[in-house]
C-alpha positions in Angstrom: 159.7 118.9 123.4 156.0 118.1 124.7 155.9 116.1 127.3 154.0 112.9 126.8 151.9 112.7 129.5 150.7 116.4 128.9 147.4 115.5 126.4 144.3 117.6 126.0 141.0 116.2 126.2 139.9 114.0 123.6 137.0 116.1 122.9 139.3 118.4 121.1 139.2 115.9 118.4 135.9 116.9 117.6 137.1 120.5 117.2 138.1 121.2 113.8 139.9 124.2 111.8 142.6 122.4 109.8 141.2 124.3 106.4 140.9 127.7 107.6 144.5 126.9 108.9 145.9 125.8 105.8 144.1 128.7 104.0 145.5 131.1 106.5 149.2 129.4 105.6 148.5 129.7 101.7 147.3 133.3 102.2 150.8 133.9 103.9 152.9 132.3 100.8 151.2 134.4 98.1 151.6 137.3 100.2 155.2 137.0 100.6 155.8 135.8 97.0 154.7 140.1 96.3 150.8 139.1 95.6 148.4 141.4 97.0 145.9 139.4 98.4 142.0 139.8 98.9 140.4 138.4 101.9 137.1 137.3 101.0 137.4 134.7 103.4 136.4 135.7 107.2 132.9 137.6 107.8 134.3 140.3 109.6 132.6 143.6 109.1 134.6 146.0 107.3 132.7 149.0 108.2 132.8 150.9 112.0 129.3 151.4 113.8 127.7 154.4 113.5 129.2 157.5 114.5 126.1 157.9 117.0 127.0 154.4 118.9 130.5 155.3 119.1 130.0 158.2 120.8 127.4 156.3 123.2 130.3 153.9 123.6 132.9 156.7 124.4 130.5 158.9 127.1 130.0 155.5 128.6 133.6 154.5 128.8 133.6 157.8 131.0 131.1 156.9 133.2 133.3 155.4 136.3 129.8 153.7 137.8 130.4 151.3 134.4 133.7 149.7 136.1 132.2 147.4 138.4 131.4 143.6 137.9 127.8 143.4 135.6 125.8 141.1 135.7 125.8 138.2 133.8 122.5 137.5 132.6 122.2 141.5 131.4 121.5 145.3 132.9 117.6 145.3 133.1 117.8 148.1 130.5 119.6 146.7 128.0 117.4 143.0 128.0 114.1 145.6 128.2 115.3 146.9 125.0 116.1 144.2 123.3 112.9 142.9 123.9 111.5 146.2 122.4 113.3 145.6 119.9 112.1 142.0 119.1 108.4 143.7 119.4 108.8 146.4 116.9 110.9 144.1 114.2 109.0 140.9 114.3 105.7 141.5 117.0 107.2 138.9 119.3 106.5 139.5 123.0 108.9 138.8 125.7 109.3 139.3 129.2 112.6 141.2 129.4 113.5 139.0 133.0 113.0 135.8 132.2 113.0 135.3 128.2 115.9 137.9 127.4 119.5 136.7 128.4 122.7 139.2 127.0 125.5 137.1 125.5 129.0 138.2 124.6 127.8 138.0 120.8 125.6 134.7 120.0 128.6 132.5 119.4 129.1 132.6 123.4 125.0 131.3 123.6 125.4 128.6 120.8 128.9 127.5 122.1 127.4 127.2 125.8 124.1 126.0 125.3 124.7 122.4 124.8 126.4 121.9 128.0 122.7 122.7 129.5 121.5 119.9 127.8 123.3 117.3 126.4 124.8 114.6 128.3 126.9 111.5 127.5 124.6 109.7 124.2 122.6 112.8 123.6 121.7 113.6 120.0 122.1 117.4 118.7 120.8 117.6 115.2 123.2 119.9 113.3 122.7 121.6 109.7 125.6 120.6 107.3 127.0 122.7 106.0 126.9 124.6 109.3 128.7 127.1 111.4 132.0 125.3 113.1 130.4 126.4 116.2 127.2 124.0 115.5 129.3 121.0 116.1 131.9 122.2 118.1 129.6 122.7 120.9 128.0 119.2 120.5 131.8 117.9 120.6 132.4 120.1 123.9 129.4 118.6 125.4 130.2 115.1 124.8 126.9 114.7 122.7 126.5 113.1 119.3 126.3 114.8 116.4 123.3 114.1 113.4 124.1 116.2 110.9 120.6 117.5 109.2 121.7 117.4 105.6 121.2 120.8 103.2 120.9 120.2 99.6 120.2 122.7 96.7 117.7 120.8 95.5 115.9 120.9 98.7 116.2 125.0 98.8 119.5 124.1 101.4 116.4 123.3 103.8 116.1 120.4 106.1 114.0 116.9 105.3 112.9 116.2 108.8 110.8 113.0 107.2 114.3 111.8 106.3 115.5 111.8 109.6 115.5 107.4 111.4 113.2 107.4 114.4 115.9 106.3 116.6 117.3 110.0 115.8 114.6 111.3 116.9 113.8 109.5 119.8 117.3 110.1 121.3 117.9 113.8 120.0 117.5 116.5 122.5 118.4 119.6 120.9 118.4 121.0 117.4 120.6 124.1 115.6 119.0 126.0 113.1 120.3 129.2 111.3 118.3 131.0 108.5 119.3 133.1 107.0 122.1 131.2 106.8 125.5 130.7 107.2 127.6 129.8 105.4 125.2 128.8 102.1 123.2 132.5 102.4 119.4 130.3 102.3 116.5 131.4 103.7 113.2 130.0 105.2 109.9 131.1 104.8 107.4 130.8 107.3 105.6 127.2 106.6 109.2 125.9 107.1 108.9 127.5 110.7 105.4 125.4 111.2 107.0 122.5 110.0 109.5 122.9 112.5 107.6 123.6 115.7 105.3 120.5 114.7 108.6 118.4 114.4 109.8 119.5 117.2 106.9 119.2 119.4 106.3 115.6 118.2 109.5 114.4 119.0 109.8 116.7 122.2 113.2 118.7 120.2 114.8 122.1 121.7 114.8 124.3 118.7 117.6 127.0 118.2 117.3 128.9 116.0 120.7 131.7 115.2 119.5 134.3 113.3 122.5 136.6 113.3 121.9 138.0 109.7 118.2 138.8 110.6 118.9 142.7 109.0 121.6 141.8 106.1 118.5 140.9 103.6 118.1 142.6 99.7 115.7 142.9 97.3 112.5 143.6 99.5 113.4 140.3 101.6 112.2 140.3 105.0 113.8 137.7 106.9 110.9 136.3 110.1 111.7 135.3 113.4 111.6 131.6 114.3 109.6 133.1 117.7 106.4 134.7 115.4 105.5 131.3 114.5 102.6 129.8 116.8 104.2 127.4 119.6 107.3 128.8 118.7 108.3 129.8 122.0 106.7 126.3 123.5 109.9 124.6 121.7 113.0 127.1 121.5 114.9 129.4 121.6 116.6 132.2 119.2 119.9 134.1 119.1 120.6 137.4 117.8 123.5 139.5 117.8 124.5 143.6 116.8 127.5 141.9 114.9 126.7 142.0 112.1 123.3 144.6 111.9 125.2 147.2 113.8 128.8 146.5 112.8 129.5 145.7 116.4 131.4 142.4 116.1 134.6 143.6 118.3 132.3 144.7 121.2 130.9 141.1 121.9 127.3 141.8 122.3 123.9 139.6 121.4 121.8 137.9 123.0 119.6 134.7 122.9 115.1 135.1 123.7 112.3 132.7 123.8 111.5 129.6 126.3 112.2 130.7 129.6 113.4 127.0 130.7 115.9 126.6 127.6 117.2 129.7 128.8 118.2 129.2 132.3 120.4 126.3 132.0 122.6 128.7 129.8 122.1 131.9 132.1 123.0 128.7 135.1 126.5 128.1 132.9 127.5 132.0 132.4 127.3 132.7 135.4 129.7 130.0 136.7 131.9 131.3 133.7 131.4 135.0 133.1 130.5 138.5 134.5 128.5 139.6 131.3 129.0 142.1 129.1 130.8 145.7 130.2 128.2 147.8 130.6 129.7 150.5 128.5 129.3 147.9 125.6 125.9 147.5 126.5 124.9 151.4 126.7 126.0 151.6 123.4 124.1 148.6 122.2 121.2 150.1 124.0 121.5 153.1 121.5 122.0 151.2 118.9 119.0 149.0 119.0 116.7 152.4 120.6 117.9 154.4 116.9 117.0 151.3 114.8 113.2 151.0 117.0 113.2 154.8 115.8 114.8 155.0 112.5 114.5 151.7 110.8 117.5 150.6 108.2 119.1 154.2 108.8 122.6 152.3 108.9 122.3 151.6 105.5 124.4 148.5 105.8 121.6 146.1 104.1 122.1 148.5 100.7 125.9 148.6 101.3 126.0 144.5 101.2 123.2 144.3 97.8 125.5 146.6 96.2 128.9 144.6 96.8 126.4 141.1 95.9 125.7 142.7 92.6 128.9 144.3 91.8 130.8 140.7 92.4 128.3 138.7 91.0 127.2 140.3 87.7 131.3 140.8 87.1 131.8 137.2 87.6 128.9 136.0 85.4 130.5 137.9 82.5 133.6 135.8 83.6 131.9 132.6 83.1 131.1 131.8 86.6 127.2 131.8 87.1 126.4 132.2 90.8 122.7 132.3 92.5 122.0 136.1 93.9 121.8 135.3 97.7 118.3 137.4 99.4 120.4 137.7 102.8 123.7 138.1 104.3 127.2 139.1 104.0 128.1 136.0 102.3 128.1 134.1 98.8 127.6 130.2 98.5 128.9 129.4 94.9 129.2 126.3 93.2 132.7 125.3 92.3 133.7 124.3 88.3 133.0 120.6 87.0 136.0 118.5 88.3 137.4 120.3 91.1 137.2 119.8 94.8 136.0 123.0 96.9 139.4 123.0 98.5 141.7 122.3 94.9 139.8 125.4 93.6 140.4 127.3 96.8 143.6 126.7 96.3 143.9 127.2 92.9 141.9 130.5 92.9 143.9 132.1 95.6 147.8 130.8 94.1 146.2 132.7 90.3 144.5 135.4 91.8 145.6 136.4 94.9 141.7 136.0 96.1 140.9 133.9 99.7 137.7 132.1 99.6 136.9 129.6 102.2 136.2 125.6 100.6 132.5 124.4 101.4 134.5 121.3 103.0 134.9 123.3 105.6 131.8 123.7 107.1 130.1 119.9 106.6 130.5 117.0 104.1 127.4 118.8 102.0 129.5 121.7 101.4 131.8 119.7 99.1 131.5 121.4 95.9 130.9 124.7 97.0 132.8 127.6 98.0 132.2 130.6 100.8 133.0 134.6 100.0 132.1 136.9 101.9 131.1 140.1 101.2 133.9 141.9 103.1 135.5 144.3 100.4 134.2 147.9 99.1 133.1 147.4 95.3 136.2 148.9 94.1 138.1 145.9 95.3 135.4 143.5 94.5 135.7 145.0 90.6 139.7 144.3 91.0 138.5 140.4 92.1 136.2 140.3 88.9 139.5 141.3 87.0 141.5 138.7 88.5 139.1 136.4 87.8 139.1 137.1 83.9 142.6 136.7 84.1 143.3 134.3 85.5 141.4 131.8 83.0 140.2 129.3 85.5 136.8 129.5 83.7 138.3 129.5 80.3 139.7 125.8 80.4 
């Protein structure tokens, strides 16, 4: 029995996973009732990294000098080349000491940084539908949360006119991600102006997560936040090899931009952290040094378009229309007229055998809506079209 006087903080109570719980429960039930089920819930890479980067990763594993403590802010080699990097993908300049900081993948940056920031009364402006991490960090903090509504008919973009002054008078910090997750938007560039004016005006800390910066289709070149003019005056962005270099095990990314944003943060891991191993971050360094020199040569951009189209043209001929996203691994799709995102959650995965994860989940604007992720070859996405069909959810 727990003993009474044992109890956790009470900013736990702003930490929140009781849907992706339940799903995980329901997933359990189907699968012992003999149902094959399709997991198109978590975005978790389905693919290795490149033969080349595991091979960097083994010789380095080799290499006792890689055994001692690193450092927590980054080897010099591996922040130099991300900054490269940053150069040859979006022209950004930054000085690998100061505006480079390694992370162990950019949740550990976005999860951190409002504990640099925020105190007690402190306003974080948060997108919603957003990443867990958005407001679990706020809640960690002990700052308030605004959440920054994002509505179709506003191309899932915020309305900073929309937001009360007081907001902005006491906000401190905002959380931006584009291409996004979970709703797969983008933002263009005058979006990015609008943003460093906003934030300027109202003296806001911009972060920006652009994790999904290489996962875009159709000729879609996601920008930086950073290439906009001022950007750098105002914020900060986050990047990781997650997801571009199917890296997501190793724990590797990194967050660039305003030198004083960043060393709060670099202050707080290394209270908490060594850094990275520096095996991890050799083979990182490889990976980023291949992709400076062979752009798009991991083919995983073409790998996600073809699993989009494959899902989504199935599903259209089974009566459920859903918007071709330009960028990431995931799908944002409207849910039938008269269900709940989490009834047809449910409903879809006790017909079909197929996990999707309820909009709910991720803010009160993602009620409606449903998440899948693109993490099944197109064989097994055809075999979820079939279910579909079958299951005549979209026949009633």
């Amino acid at each position: 029995m727990t003993e009474q006087w044992i109890q956790p903080s009470s900013r736990l109570a702003g930490l929140s996973s009781a849907i992706f719980t339940e799903m995980n429960r329901r997933k359990r039930a189907v699968e012992a009732s003999g149902t094959h089920v399709i997991d198109l819930g978590i975005g978790s890479p389905d693919h290795p990294p490149a033969p080349f980067i595991m091979d960097a990763l083994a010789r380095a594993v080799q290499n006792p000098a890689n055994y001692g403590y690193p450092t927590s802010e980054g080897s010099l080699r591996f922040r130099t080349t991300a900054a490269k990097w940053y150069k040859h993908r979006f022209d950004v300049e930054l000085d690998p000491e100061h505006e480079v900081l390694s992370l162990m993948g950019s949740q550990d940056g976005l999860a951190h940084l409002a504990q640099g920031f925020i105190d007690h009364g402190d306003v974080v402006l948060v997108p919603d539908p957003g990443y867990p991490i958005y407001f679990a960090s706020v809640s960690l903090a002990g700052g308030e949360i605004y959440p920054l509504p994002l509505k179709e008919e506003n191309g899932f973009l915020p309305d900073y006119t929309q937001i009360p002054a007081e907001i902005r008078r006491r906000a401190k910090l905002m959380v931006l991600n584009y291409p996004n997750n979970p709703i797969a938007a983008v933002a263009d560039r005058e979006f990015f102006v609008k943003t460093v004016a906003f934030a300027r005006e109202n003296n806001i800390i911009v972060a920006h997560d652009q994790a999904y910066s290489e996962l875009a289709f159709d000729g879609y070149r996601p920008p930086s936040f950073l290439e906009t003019a001022g950007a750098k005056d105002v914020g900060v962005e986050f990047n990781s090899l997650s997801k571009s270099f199917n890296m997501a095990g190793c724990r590797v990314g990194y967050i660039v931009g305003n030198r004083e944003v960043i060393r709060p943060l670099a202050v707080i891991k290394s209270n908490i952290d060594y850094g990275i191993f520096l095996a991890v971050q050799e083979a990182a360094i490889v990976a980023m040094e291949h992709d400076i020199e062979h752009p798009g040569d991991n083919g995983n951009a073409a790998r996600y378009r073809e699993r989009r189209d494959t899902l989504l043209d199935g599903l259209a001929e089974a009566g459920w229309s859903i918007p071709k996203p330009k960028a990431t691994m995931f799908v944002w799709a409207r849910v039938p007229q008269g269900w709940t995102s989490e009834t047809f959650a449910f409903t879809l995965l006790e017909k079909t055998g197929v996990v999707v994860i309820p909009g709910s989940a991720f803010g009160e604007q993602g009620e409606g809506y449903v998440r899948i992720a693109l993490v099944q070859p197109p064989d097994v996405l055809r075999d979820v079209v079939q279910r579909v069909k079958e299951s005549g959810i979209f026949s009633q």
